[in-house]
N, C-alpha and C positions, 0 to 999 in steps of 0.2 A: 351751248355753242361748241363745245369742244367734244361732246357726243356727236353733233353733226359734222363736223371738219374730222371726227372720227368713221366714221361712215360713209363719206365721199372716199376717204383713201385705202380706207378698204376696197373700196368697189372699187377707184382707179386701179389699185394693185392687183386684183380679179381678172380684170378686162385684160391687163397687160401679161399677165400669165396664160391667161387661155388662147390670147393670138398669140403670143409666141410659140406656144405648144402646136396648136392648128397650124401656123404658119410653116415650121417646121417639119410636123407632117406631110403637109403638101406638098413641100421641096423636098424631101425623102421618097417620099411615097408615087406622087404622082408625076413629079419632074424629073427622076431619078438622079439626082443629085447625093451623092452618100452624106457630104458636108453642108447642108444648107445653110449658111449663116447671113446673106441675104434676106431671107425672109422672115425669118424672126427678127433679123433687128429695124429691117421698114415696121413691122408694124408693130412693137413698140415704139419706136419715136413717133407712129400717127395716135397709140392710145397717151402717149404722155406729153402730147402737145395741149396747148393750153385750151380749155374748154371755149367752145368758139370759134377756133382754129384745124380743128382734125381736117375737115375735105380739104383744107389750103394745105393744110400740111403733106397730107400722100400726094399733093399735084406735085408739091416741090421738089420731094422727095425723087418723084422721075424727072422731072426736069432736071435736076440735078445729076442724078444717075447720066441722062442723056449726055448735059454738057462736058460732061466729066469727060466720056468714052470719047464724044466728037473732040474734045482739045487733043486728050495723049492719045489717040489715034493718030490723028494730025502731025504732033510734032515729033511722034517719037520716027513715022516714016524718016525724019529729016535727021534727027539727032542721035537716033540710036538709045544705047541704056545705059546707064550709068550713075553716080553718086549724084551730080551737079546739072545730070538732064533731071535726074529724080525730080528734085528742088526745080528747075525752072517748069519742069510739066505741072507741078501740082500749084506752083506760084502764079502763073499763067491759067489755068482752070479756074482758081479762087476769084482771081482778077476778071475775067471772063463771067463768071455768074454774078459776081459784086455790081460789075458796069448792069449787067440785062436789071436785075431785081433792086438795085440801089442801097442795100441792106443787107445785112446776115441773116442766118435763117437756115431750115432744115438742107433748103437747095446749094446754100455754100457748102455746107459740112458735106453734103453726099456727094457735089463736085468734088471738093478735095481729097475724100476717102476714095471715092472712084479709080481718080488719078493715081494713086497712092497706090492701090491695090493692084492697077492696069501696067503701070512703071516698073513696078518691081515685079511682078509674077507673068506677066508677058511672056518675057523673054521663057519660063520653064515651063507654062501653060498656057496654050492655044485657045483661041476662042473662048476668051472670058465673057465679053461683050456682053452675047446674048443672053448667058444665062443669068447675070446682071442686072440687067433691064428687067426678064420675066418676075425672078424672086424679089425684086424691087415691086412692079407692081401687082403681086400674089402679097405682098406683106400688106402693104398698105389697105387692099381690099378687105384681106382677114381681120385688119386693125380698124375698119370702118363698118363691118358686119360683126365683129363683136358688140361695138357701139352701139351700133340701130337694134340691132335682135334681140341678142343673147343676152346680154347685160348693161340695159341703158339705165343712166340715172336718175334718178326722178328728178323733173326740171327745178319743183317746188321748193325741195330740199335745199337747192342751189342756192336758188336766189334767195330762201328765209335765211340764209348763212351768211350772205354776202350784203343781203339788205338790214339785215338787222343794227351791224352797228350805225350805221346812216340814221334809219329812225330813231336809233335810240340818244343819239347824240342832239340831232335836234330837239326833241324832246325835252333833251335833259336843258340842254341850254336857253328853249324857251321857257322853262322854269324856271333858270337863275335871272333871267328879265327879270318875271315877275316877283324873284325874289328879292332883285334889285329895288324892282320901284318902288315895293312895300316897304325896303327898307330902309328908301332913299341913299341906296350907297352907289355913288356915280363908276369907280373902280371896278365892280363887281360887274356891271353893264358894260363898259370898256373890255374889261377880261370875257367877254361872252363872244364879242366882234372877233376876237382873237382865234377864238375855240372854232366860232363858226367859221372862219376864213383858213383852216387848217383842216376843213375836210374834204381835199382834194383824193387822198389816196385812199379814202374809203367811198367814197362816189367811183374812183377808177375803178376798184375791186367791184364793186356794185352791177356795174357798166359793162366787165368780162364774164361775170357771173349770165348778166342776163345775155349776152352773144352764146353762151354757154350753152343754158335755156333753149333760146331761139335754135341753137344746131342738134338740140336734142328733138325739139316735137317737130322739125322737119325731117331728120332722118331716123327715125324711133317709131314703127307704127304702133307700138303699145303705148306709146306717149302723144301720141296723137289728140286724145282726149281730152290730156292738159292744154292743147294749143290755146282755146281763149284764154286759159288765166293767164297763162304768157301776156298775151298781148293786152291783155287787162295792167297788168303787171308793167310793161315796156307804156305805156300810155303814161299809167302813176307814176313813173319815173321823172317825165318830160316836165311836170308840174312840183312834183316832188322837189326838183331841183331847183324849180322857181319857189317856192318857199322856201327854199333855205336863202337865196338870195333875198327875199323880203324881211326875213328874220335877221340877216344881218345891218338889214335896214332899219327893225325894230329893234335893234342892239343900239346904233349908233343915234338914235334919233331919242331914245331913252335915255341915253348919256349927257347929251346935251337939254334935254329936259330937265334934270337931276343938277348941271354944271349952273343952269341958271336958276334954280331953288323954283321952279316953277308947280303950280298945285299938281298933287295928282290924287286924284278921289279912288278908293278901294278898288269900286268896281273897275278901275282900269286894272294892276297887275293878277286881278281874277279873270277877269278876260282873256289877258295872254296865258294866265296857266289852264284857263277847260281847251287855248288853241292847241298846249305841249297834249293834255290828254285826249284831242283828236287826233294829233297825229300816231298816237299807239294804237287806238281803237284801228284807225285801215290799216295796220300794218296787222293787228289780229285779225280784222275779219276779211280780209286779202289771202290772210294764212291759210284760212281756214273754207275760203267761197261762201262767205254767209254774205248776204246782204247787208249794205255799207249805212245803213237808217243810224244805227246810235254813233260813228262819225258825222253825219250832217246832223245829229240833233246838237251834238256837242260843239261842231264849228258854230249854229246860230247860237247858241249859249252864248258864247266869246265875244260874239258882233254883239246881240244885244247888249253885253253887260259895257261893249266901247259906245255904246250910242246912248249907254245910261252916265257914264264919263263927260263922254260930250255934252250932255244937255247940262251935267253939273256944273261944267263951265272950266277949261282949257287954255291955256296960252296957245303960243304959237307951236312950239316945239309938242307937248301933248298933242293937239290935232296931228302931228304930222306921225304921233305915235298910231293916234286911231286909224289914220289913211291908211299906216304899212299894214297894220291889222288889220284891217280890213283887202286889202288887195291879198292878203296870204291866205285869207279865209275862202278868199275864192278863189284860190287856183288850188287850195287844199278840197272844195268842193268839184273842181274839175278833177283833180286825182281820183276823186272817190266814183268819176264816174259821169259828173252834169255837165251837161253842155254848157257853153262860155254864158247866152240869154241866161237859163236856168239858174246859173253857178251866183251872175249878178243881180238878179233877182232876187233871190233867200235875201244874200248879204242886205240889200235896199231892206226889204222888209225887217231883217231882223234889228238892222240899226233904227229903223222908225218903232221899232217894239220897243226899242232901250228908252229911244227919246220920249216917246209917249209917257211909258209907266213913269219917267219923271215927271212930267208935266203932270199928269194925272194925280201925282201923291201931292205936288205942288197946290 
């Protein structure tokens, strides 16, 4: 994990060197500007905005530039220059981008800077304006053509960084289920509800990761290529996260199975632990584009061995353990790919597999 988080910031630190350097150039070379400082620093703030964000970012970036130049153009005709026009020019630009965008954001800071810049240097240098505007939008272009060309990230990298502790978490967690049930300790099942109800900020990271992703194989023709697993990838998320909703279902529903001393036969907490080990299998073979078969043999494991539970005979609260297992097998089988029919299908048959071979040994 930390070779990979090693390696994104490498390369973010790369991308941001090399626009500013190019960026630079430009404004040296072809704008004739001796001092370019415009345009290297647009397009670092578009390579150091947050993945997912870059084209939002250089829009803001001149939108910002603009509102800036339109206020202390404006006011300074009326006000003149000064310590106290400084402050209400740049207090009123901030004001003015905040009302349009509702937020902070690259566009406030480049209003404000603008203002800043426009107030106080006015008065010793003429026609800032234009050249303002251009290296404003010469940075951000440099800072958006480093991105797509020169040195884009690999989308995959992203999201195994960002997805990993997600799967690994549920994983781990539907393991302590099944550690619970096996070993009837109700506390342990409680504390798993907890765990799972506290992965908000690693689904957020998940979720910027993949916008990340998504802005790399649209603007990246060398990552063009990855676009399906992308979207292979954004699909398993949708479902992904409904398992972990059903798992915290299969936490709280264990609990209360455990709180009222009710049976619970092996093949139940084996069930929920081959669900923890499908859900690593698609996270490996997602990683890697192999085909998703030893996740769907492992999700039917799970359901048979709850339909082998159920035939042994359940109170009220176990069936409602097999239900959540069962509804999380099958949206873990829509992650992996099956359609909703498909996905409920398996599940039907693998649970009559369970029930049978009891009957049968019967």
């Amino acid at each position: 994990m930390r070779l990979h988080q090693l390696e994104v910031a490498v390369v973010i630190s790369l991308q941001a060197g090399l626009a500013a350097a190019l960026a630079w150039s430009i404004g040296h070379d072809l704008l004739g500007n001796p001092s370019p400082v415009f345009a290297p620093s647009a397009a670092v703030g578009t390579i150091v905005a947050a993945l997912g964000q870059r084209a939002r970012r250089t829009a803001e970036l001149l939108l910002g530039v603009g509102l800036g130049i339109a206020t202390t153009d404006f006011l300074l005709t009326f006000l003149g220059t000064g310590f106290w026009q400084t402050g209400f020019i740049v207090g009123c630009a901030i004001l003015a981008t905040l009302l349009l965008f509702g937020r902070g954001g690259a566009a406030v800071g480049q209003a404000g800077g603008t203002a800043v810049l426009l107030a106080t240097l006015a008065p010793a240098q003429k026609d800032l304006e234009w050249p303002r505007i251009v290296e404003a939008a010469v940075g951000g272009a440099v800072g958006l053509v480093v991105v797509a060309l020169l040195l884009p990230i690999n989308p995959m990298r992203i999201l195994d960084r960002d997805a990993a502790p997600v799967y690994r978490c549920l994983a781990d967690q539907l393991r302590e289920i099944a550690a619970a049930l096996a070993t009837r300790d109700q506390q342990r099942a409680v504390r798993v509800l907890d765990r799972l109800r506290g992965m908000g900020p690693d689904l957020d990271r998940m979720h910027q990761a993949l916008s990340g992703a998504e802005e790399v194989v649209s603007l990246a023709p060398a990552r063009w290529r990855r676009r399906r697993d992308v979207e292979r990838f954004a699909r398993a998320t949708v479902y992904l996260e409904r398992v972990i909703e059903h798992s915290r279902g299969l936490a709280r529903r264990s609990a209360m199975a455990l709180q009222y001393d009710e049976r619970i036969p092996p093949d139940l907490p084996a069930g929920v632990g081959d669900l923890a080990d499908a859900v690593e299998l698609l996270r490996s073979e997602h990683r890697a584009g192999r085909p998703v078969e030893r996740t769907h043999q492992r999700v039917r494991d799970a359901v048979q061995r709850a339909g082998r539970a159920q035939a042994l005979g359940l109170a009220d609260f176990g069936d409602a353990v097999v239900t959540q297992l069962r509804t999380a097998a099958s949206d873990l089988l829509r992650a992996a790919g099956c359609d909703p029919s498909s996905a409920n299908r398996e599940v039907r048959n693998a649970i009559r597999r369970g029930e049978e071979s009891v009957r049968g040994t019967g």
